[in-house]
C-alpha positions as CSV (number, residue, x, y, z in Angstrom):
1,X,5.1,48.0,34.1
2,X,8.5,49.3,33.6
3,X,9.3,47.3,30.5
4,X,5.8,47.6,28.9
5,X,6.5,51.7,28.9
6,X,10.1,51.4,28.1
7,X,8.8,49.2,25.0
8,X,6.2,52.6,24.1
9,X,8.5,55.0,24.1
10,X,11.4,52.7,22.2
11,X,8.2,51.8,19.4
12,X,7.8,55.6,19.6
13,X,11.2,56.7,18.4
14,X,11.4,54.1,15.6
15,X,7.9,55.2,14.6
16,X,9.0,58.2,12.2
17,X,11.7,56.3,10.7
18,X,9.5,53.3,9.5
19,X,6.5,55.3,9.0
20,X,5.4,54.8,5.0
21,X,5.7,57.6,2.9
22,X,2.6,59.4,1.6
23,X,4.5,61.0,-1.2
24,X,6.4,57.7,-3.0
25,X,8.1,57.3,-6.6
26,X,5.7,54.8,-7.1
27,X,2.7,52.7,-5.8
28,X,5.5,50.2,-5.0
29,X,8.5,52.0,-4.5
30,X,9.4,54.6,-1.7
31,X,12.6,55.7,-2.6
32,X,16.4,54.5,-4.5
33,X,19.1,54.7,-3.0
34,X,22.5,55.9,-4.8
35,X,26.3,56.2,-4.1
36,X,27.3,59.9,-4.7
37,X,30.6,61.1,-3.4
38,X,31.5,58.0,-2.0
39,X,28.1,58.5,0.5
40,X,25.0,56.5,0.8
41,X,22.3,59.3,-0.8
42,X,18.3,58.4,-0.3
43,X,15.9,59.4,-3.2
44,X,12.8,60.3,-2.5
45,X,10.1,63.2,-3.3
46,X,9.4,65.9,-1.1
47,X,6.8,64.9,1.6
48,X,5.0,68.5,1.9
49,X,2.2,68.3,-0.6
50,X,2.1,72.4,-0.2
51,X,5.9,72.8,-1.6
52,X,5.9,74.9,-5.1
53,X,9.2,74.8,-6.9
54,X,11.0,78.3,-7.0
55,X,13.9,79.8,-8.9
56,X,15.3,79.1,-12.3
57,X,12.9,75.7,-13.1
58,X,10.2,77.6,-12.2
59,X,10.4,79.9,-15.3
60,X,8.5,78.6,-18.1
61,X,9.6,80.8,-21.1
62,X,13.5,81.1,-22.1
63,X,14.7,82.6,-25.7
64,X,14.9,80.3,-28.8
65,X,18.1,80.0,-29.4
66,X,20.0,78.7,-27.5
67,X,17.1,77.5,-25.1
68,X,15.2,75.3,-27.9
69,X,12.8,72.5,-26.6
70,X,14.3,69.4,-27.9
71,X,13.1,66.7,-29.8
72,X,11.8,63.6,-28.0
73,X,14.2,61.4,-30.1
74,X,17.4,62.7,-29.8
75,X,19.3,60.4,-32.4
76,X,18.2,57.0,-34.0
77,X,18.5,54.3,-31.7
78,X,18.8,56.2,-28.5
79,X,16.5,55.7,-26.0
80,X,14.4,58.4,-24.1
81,X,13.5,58.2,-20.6
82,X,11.7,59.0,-18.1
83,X,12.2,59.0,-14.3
84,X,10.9,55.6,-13.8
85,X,13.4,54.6,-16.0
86,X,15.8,56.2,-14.5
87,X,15.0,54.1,-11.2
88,X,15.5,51.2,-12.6
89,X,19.2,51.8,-14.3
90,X,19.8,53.4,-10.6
91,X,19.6,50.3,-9.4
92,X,20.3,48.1,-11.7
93,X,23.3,49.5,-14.3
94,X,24.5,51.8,-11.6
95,X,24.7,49.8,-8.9
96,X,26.6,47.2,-10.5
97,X,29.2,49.3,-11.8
98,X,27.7,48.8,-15.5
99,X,26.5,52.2,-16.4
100,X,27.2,55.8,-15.7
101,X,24.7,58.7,-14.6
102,X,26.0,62.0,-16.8
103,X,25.3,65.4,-15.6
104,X,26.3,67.0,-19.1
105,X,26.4,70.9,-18.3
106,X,28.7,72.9,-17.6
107,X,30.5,72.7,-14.1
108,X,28.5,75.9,-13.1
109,X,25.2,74.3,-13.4
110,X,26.9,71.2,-12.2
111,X,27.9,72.9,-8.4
112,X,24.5,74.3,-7.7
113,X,22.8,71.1,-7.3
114,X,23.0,67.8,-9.2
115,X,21.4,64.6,-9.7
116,X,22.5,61.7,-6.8
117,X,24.6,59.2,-8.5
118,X,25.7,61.7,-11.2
119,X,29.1,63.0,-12.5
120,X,29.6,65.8,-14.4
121,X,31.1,65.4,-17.7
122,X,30.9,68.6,-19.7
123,X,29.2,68.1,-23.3
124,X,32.1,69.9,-24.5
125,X,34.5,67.4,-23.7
126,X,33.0,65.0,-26.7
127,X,33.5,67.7,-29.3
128,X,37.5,67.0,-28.4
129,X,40.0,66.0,-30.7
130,X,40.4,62.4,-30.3
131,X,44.1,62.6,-29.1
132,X,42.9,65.1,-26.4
133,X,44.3,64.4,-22.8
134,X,41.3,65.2,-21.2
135,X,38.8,63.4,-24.0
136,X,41.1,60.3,-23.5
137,X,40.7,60.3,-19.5
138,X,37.3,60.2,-19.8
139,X,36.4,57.8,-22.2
140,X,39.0,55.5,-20.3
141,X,36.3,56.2,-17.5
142,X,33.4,55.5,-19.8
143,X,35.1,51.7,-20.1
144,X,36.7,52.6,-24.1
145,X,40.1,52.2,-24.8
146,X,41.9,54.1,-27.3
147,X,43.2,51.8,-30.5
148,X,46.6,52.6,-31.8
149,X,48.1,50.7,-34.9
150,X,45.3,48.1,-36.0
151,X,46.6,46.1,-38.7
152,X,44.1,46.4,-42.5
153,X,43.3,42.9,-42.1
154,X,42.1,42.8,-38.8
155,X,39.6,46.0,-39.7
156,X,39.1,43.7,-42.9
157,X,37.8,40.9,-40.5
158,X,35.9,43.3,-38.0
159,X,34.2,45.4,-40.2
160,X,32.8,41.9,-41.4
161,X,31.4,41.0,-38.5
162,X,34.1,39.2,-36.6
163,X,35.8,40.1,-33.7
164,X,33.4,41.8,-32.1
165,X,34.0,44.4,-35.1
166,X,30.1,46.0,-34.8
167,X,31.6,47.9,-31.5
168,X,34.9,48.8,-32.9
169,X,35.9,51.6,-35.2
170,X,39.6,52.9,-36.3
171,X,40.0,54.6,-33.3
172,X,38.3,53.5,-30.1
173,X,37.4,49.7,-28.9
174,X,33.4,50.5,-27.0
175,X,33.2,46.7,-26.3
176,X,33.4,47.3,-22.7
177,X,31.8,50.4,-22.8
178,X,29.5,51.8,-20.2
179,X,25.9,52.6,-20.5
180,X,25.0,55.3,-20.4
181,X,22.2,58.2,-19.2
182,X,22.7,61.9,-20.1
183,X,20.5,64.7,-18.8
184,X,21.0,68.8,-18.7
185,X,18.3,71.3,-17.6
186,X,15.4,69.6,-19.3
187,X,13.2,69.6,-22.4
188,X,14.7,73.1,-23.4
189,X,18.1,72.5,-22.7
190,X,20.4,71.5,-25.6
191,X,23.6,70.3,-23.6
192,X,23.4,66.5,-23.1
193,X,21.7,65.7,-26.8
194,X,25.1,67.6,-27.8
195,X,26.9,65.1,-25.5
196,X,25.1,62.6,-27.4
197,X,25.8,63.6,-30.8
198,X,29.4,64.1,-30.1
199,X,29.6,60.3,-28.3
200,X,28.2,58.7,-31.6
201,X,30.4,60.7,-34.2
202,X,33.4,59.3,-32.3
203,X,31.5,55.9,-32.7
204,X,29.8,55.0,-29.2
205,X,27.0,52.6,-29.6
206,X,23.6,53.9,-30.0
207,X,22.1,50.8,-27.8
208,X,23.9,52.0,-24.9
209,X,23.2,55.4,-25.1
210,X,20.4,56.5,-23.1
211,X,18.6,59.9,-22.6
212,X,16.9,61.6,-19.8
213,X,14.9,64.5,-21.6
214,X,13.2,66.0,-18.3
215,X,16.5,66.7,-17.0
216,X,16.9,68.8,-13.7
217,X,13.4,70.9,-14.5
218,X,11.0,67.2,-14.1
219,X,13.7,66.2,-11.6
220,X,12.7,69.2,-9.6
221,X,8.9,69.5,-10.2
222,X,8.8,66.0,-9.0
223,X,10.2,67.2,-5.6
224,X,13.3,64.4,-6.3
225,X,16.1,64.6,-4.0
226,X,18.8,66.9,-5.2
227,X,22.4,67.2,-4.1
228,X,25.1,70.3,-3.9
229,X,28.7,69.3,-5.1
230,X,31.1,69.5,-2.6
């Protein structure tokens, strides 16, 4: 008798943690799971079907310029997404250490609440010189190295086809590079196509560019787990 309602109230404490969601990401997924900050951070959509979003991606009119909607195609040959999209390169590119998640606004946007499994790389910081200390550390972190002295004939050869030339250019080497998703505020925020425009003129491959048009605003309406910097 004693085990049998030790065994309830045990089954009764695990209850809420196994219960499904009602409120999933999909019919067959509950929730992604992301390293932010060194910490374990769960995805998943806010379970009170009453919630209404509030504050600043609530408004629904913002002037024209700067706050433009943007194009669904932000450059030929980069992808747009969506958030299901976005699931997957969570836990596919992400997770194995092969692409990057790119908050592109400014840090001040950046600290009041972010995307888990996102870093913040300004979009300024691609509109660098390319000798800049600070554009130099973070393509390093993007997986492109910087190409100093490369003979005529091996550009002759790459530029051919050879070498893995199609990912090379004068100055950088991207055939290691990440890929990559870049989001800002959403459809009416011009920051991360910026980012993207500035990453191909210094020659980063369209293929692994990727971007994530709804941005904070669809992140939020969705009721998708959002974290504060520390």
């Amino acid at each position: 008798m004693i085990r049998t309602v030790f065994a309830i109230l045990w089954l009764s404490l695990l209850a809420p943690a196994v219960q499904a969601l009602e409120v999933r990401l999909t019919p067959e997924r509950e929730y992604v799971e992301v390293i932010h900050d060194g910490r374990l951070v769960k995805i998943m959509r806010i379970q009170d079907q009453d919630h209404k979003l509030e504050g600043s991606f609530a408004k629904t009119s913002r002037k024209c310029p700067p706050f433009c909607i943007q194009p669904m195609e932000v450059a030929p040959g980069v992808k747009t997404i969506g958030q299901v999209e976005l699931f997957d390169f969570m836990e596919q590119e992400l997770l194995d250490g092969t692409g990057l998640l790119i908050d592109a606004r400014t840090p001040s946007w950046w600290k009041r609440g972010t995307i888990p499994g996102s870093v913040n790389i300004p979009f300024t910081v691609f509109s660098l010189d390319k000798d800049d200390p600070k554009l130099l550390e973070v393509m390093d972190r993007l997986g492109v190295r910087k190409r100093n002295n490369v003979g005529g004939f091996t550009r002759l050869l790459e530029k051919t086809g050879l070498l893995d030339g199609d990912e090379k250019t004068d100055d950088w080497d991207f055939s290691r590079a990440k890929t990559l998703v870049l989001w800002c505020n959403g459809m009416w925020c011009g920051q991360s196509p910026r980012a993207i425009r500035g990453l191909l003129k210094l020659g980063y491959p369209p293929h692994k560019l990727r971007y994530y048009r709804g941005g904070m605003q669809a992140w939020q309406s969705l009721g998708l787990t959002v974290v504060e910097p520390e």
